[in-house]
N, C-alpha and C positions, 0 to 999 in steps of 0.2 A: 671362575669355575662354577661356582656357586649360582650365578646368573644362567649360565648355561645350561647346568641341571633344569631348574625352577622351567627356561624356555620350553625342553624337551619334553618336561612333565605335564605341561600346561598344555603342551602341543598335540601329548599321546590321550589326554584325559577329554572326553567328552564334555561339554559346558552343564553349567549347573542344569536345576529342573526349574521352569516356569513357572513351577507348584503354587509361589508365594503370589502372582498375580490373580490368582483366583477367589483370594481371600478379601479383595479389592472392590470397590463397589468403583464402575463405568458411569461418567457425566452422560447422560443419553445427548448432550447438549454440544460437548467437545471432543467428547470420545476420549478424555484422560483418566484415569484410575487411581485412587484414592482411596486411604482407611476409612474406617465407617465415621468417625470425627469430624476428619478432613471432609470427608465426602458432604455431609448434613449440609457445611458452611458452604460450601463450595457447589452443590449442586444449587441452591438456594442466589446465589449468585448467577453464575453461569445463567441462571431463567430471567433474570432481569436483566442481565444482558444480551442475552438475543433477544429478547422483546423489544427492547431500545433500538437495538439495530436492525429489525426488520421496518420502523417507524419511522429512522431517522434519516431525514434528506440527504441527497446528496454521497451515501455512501456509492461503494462498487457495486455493481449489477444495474442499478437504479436509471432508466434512461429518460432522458427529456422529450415532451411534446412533439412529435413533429412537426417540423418548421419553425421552433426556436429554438436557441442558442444553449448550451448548456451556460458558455460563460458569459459575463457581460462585455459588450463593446468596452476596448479600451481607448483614452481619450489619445489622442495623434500629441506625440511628445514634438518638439520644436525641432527636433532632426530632423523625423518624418514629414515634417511640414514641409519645410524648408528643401527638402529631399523633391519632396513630389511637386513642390513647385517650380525647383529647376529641370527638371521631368516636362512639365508643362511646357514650360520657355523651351525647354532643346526641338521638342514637335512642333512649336507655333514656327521653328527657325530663327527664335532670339537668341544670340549669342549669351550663355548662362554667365560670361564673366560681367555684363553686362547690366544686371540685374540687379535692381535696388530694392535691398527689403529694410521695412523697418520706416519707411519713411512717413 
């Protein structure tokens, strides 16, 4: 019964006021709001870190050269070898079970 009250009051009752975020000092950096303590250390922060990240390779946004690769070529593992060279043999018309590797 008690539960129910608390719902119906909480229901009829307008939410607190905002008031107390005003008192808050804004990161210009992250947009998160913090007491004036918090805020020193932390804006103080937050500036060295997007400095890092506007600098540092490789992040998002960042595009590569046109005409090369963002990643490097990777080395042909022994499947795909092996793969594309019965690949090979099926188009020349060699029979693939026919095919001796390794020799």
């Amino acid at each position: 019964m008690c539960r129910l009250l608390e719902e119906i009051v909480s229901a009829l009752l307008p939410p607190p006021p905002v008031v107390f975020l005003l008192y808050y000092i804004q990161c210009p950096y992250c947009m998160r709001r913090f007491n004036e303590a918090a805020a020193e250390r932390h804006i103080n922060f937050c500036k060295e870190q997007a400095a890092r990240r506007a600098f540092a390779p490789g992040q998002k946004g960042s595009k590569a050269p046109p005409g090369k690769q963002a990643t490097p070529k990777k080395e042909p593992t022994l499947t795909s070898a092996v793969g594309t060279l019965l690949q090979n043999k099926t188009q020349e018309g060699t029979d693939p079970s026919q095919v001796v590797i390794g020799k």
